[in-house]
N, C-alpha and C positions, 0 to 999 in steps of 0.2 A: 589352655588348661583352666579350670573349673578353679573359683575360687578356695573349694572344698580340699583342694589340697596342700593349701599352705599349712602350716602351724597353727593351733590358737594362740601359742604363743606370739606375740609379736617381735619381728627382729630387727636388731636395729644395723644403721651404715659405721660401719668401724670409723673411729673419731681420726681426725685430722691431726697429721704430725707436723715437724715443724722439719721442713724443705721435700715434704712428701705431697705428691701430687693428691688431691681427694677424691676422683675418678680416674681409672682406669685409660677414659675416652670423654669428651662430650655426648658420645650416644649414651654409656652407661650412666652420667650423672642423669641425663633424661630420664632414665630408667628407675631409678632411684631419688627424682623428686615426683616422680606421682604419688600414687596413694600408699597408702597400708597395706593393703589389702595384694596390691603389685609389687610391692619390696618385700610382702613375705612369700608369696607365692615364687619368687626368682631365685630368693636362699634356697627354700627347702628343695626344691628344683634342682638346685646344683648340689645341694646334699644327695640327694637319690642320685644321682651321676656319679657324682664322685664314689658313692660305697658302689655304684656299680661296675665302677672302673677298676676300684684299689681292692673290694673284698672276697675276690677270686683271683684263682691261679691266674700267671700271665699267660697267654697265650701266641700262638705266631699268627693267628690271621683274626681279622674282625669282619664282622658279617654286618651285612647294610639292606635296607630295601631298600632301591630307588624309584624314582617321581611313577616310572610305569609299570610298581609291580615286582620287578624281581629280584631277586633275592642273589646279591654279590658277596665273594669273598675276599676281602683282599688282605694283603702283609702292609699295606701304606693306612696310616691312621684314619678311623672315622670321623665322621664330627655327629656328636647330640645336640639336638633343639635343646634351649634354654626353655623356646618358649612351646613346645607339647613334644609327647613320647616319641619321637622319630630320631632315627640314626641315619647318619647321609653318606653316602663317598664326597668327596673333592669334586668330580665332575657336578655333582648334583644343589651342589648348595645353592646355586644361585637361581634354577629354576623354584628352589622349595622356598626360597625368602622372598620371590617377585610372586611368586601366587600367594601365600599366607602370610607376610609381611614381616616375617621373623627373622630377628638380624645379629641373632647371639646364637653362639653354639659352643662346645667343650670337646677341646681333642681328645679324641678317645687314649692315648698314650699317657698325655703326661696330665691331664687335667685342665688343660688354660685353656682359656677362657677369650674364645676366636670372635672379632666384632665384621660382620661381613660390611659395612659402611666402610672402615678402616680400612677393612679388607687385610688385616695383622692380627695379628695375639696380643691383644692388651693386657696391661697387669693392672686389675683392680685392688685396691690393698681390700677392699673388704672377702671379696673371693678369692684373692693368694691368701690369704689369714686362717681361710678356712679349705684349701687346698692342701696349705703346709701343717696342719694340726692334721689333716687327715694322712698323710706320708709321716709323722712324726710318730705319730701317736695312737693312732685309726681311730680316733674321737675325734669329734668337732668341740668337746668340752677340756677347758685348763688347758694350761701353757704346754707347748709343743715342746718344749728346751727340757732336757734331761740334765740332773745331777751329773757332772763329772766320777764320783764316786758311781755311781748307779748305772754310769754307764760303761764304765771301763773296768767294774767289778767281776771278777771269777763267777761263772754260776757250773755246777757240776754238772747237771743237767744237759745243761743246751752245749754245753764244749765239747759231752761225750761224743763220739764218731759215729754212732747207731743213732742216736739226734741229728745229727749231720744228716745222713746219708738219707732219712726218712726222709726230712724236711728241705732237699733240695730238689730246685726243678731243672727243669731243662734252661740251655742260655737262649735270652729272647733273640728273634731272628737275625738282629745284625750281626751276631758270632756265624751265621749261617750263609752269608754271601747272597739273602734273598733281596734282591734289587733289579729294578726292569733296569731297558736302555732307552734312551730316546732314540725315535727313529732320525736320523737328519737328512732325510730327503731320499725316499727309497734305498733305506740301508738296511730293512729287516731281514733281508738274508746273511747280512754281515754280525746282529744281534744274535741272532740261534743259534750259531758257530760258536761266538762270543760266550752265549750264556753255556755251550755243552762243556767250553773248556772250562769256564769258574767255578761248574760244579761236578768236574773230574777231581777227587780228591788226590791221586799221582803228580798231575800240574799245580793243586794248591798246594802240597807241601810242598814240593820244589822250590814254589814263587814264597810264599811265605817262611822259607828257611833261609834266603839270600842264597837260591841258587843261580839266579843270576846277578850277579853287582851291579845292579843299574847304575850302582851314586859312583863306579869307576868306569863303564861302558864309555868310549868313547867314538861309537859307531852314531853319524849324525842320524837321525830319522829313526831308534833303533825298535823296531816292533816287541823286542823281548822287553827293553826297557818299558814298554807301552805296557804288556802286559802285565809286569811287576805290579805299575803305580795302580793297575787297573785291581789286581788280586788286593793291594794293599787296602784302597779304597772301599771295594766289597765288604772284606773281613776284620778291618781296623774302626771305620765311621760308624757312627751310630745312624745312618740316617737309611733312610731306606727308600728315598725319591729316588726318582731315575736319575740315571747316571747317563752324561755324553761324553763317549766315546773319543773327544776328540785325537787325543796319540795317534789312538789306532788309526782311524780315517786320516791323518796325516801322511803319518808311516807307511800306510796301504797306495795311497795316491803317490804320494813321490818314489815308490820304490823300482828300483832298478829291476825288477824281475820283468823282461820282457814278455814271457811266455802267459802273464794274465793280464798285460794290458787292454785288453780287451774287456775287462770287469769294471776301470776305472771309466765311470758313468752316472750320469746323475739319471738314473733307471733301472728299475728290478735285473737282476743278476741268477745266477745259480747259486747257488747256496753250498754246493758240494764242488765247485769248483775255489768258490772261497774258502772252505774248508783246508782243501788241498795248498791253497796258497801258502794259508798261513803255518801249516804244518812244516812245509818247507823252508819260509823264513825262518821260525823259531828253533828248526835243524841247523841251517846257516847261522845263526847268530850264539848257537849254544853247544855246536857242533862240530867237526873237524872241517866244516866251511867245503865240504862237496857235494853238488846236488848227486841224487841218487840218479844213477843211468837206469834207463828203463830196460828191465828183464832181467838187469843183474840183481847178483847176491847182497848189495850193497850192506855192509854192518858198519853202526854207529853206535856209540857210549851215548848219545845226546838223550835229555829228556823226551823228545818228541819219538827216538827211535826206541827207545824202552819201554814207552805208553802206548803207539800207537801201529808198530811196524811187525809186522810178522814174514812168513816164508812159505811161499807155495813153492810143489814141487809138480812136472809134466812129465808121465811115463811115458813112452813111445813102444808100443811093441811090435815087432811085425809080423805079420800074418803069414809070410812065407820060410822065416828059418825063428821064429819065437824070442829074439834077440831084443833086452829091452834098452831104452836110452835113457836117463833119467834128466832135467835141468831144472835148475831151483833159482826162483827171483825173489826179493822183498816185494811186499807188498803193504803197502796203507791201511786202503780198505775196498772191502770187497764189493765188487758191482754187480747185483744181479736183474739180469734180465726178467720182464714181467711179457713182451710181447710175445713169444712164440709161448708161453704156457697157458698165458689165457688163451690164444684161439685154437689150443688143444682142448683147455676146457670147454669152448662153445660147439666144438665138432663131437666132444664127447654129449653133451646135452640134447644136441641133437636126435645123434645116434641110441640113444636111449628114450627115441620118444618125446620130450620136454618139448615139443613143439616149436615153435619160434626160437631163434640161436640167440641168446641171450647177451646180451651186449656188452658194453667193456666195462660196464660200473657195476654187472652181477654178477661177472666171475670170479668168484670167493675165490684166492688162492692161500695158501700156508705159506709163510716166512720158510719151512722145514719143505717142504715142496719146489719151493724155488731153490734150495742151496741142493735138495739130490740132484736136479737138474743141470748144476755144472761143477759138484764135488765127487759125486757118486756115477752117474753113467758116464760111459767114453762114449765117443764121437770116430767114427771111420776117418781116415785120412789118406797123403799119401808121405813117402818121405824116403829118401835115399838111406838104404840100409848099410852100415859099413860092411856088415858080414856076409849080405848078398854083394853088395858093390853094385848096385842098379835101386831105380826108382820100383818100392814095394805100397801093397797095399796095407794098410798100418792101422791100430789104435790108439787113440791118446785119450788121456784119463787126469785128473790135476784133482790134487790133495791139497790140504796143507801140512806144509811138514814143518812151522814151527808156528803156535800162536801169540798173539799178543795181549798184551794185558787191558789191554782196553779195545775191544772187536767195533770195527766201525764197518756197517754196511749201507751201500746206496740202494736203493730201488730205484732200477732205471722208469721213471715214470716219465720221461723225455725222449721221443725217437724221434731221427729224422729222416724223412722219407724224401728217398729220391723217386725221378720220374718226370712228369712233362712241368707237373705243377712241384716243385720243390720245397717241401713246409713242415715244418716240425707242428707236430703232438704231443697231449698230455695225456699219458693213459691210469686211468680213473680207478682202475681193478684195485678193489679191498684186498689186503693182503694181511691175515690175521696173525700176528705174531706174539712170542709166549712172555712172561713175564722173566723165566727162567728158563735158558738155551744151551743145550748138549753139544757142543761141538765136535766130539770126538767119533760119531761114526764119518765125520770129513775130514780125519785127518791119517796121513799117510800110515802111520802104526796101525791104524784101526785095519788095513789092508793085508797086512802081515803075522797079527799077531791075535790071538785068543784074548781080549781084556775085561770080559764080565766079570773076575773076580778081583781087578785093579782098581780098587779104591780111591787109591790115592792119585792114580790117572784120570778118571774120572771125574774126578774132584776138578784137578787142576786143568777140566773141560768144560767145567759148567761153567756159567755167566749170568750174570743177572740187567737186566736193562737198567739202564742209567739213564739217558736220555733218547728224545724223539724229537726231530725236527719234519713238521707239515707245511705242505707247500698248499694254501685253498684258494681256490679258483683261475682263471683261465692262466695260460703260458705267458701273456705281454701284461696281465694287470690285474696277475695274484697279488697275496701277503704270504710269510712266511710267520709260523708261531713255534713253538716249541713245548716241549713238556719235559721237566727235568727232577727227578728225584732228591729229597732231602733228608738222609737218614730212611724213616719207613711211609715218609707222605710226598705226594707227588705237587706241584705247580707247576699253573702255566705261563707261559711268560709272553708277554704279546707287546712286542717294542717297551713300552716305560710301566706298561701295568703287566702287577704280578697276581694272580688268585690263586686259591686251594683249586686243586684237581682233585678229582676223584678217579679211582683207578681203571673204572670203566670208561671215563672220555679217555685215558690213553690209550687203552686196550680199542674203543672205537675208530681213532682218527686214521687217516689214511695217509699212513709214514711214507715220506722221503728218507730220511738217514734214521737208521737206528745206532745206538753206540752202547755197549754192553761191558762189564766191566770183571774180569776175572772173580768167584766169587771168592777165593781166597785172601783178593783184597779190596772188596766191597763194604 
């Protein structure tokens, strides 16, 4: 920075107290016995920072260029050069002070004043002097200390309630549970699961109301307890570094569930089988303690089965006396299939001329395409009819006949193919899905009854997306990220770093789970 922007003023080093240290550091006293010319240039420098930190609304994320160019958003604090116009991330500070030698910068949060030699937040009393006049006072002139009278006095003005309500903002992100995870060793599929629950607002009021007693649990290793401390952490701390996990990865590894022992591994996992895990423990530890049998009707009070379970229902009819069978199961979340739709899509392409069959990352399919495909058309079958008494030729057709408050769908983007050579795939096919989702032409009323003027059905069928978990790159040595909704703005979450999304990278990514949240309690 140009000497042209210090003050004319000249400024001086706040005077020495008596058991108060006179530098901050040995780097700043360096700093501060050069010239004039460099002690006013470093004030007024951290003047211009500081009113650009404090003289604007707060906001939830801070935006950075780094060393190559682009342009990052993150919710974890920036830092500013002391010594020229640049704002940094955390990763990037130490390529920008080994190229341009600059070894002071100012948390974008709170103002202090970061020494990278130190490599800590040092307290300079000349720069806290003039940090705390600016939070006191928003002048760097006269005492920061307010009259007792002055300050505890009635004003009519600012007490009224239409004063209130203009002049508040929103609460800065730590009320919002915005915090990455550390990865600990290929556990990001175990993070996005993580991050879809802390930002399901059904499981945070739960966790944050003592709906589980952790501080009386007395189940060893107990996941729910994990959870708890995890919710607490998010939405009690101020801090917004990444968080590990460790409970959880305890609790997950020593747990007695036989049926995912296969996930405990130090290597990428499925992510929707983790999912399923922990849905199940936090059933079991909050629940009447039975896993749910598969096909049955299983109903539970528990939080997991309230947020997340709903009820499909399989018609049978026969095609030789019209007799139909109904059976109804609980179900999670719904799986659907993307193999057999895309290579309808590629035979239709074909068949329409498009020349060359178009491969499995161009066939566009629709989120609403895939669910007619196992909500909406039946499938031929066979099955023993009670009213024939003999094996008939049949339809079977599957509804849902109750939904749940939080809709969680897989795309099966994983098949495994048998044959000589035995190997699972990853299939690539974009699958565009809405922001806001009608569920009710799939579900079992919708078959029986007239509902275009049912409002209030209707209602209690839409959904709006919550979260997205993506699975990028090959099957043995992807990553998993996520994209999770905050009130009306999106972020991503990718292991321990969080940034602003923008509505179109969700809308673009190619979703593994989606999870959709009833909108009448969105």
């Amino acid at each position: 920075m140009s000497a042209n922007a210090a003050s004319s003023k000249d400024h001086k080093v706040k005077e020495p107290q008596p058991g108060q240290p006179m530098y901050g550091c040995e780097h700043v006293g360096r700093l501060f016995n050069q010239d004039q010319a460099t002690i006013n240039m470093s004030i007024q420098h951290y003047k211009t920072i500081l009113r650009a930190i404090f003289d604007i609304n707060p906001i939830l994320s801070h935006t950075a260029k780094g060393v190559d160019g682009q342009v990052v958003t993150s919710i974890t604090p920036t830092y500013l050069c002391l010594q020229c116009p640049s704002t940094l991330t955390d990763d990037d500070l130490t390529k920008h002070g080994n190229k341009k030698s600059h070894r002071f910068y100012v948390e974008s949060r709170s103002g202090a004043l970061y020494c990278q030699m130190c490599d800590d937040i040092v307290w300079d009393p000349t720069f806290e002097d003039l940090r705390l006049k600016k939070l006191g006072t928003g002048s760097f002139f006269g005492s920061r200390k307010r009259k007792h009278e002055e300050l505890f006095a009635p004003d009519p003005v600012k007490d009224a309630p239409q004063y209130i309500s203009t002049n508040t903002t929103l609460a800065t992100c730590k009320a919002n549970g915005l915090r990455g995870i550390y990865n600990a060793g290929a556990t990001c599929y175990q993070n996005v699961v993580l991050q879809s629950f802390l930002h399901n607002p059904i499981l945070r009021n739960f966790y944050l109301s003592d709906g589980h007693q952790s501080g009386s649990c007395d189940t060893p290793h107990c996941l729910s307890c994990a959870m708890d401390d995890m919710f607490q952490e998010f939405y009690a701390s101020e801090t917004t570094n990444g968080y590990t996990a460790a409970n959880i990865l305890s609790g997950f590894w020593i747990s007695e569930n036989k049926a995912f022992e296969n996930l405990v591994a130090n290597k990428e996992q499925d992510a929707h089988e983790f999912f399923q895990f922990m849905a199940e423990e936090l059933h079991e530890r909050n629940g009447d303690g039975k896993r749910p049998e598969i096909g049955s009707e299983h109903t539970c009070n528990c939080i997991i089965h309230q947020t997340y379970y709903g009820k499909l229902q399989t018609s049978t009819t026969c095609q030789n006396c019209g007799g139909v069978t109904n059976q109804a199961q609980s179900f999670l979340d719904l799986s659907v299939p993307l193999e057999n739709l895309t290579q309808k899509r590629g035979k239709k392409n074909l068949s329409n001329g498009d020349g060359v069959a178009s491969t499995r990352t161009q066939n566009s399919v629709t989120l609403q395409e895939c669910l007619d495909e196992e909500y909406i058309k039946s499938d031929k079958c066979e099955y023993r009819c009670q009213n024939c008494s003999s094996v008939q030729q049949a339809r079977r057709q599957t509804s849902i006949k109750k939904l749940p408050n939080v809709l969680s769908i897989q795309l099966k983007r994983f098949e495994f193919k048998q044959g000589r050579n035995d190997r699972a795939q990853k299939i690539e096919t974009p699958v565009q899905f809405p922001l806001q989702l009608n569920m009710l032409p799939y579900t079992t009323r919708a078959r029986t009854q007239d509902l275009k003027d049912n409002y209030e059905l209707q209602r209690s069928c839409t959904y709006d997306l919550l979260c997205v978990v993506v699975h990028v790159g090959d099957m043995d040595t992807g990553h998993y990220i996520s994209y999770c909704r905050v009130g009306d703005q999106w972020f991503a979450f990718n292991d321990h770093k969080v940034e602003l999304a923008q509505k179109s990278d969700v809308l673009n990514a190619k979703a593994y789970l989606l999870f959709y949240i009833v909108r009448s309690l969105s």
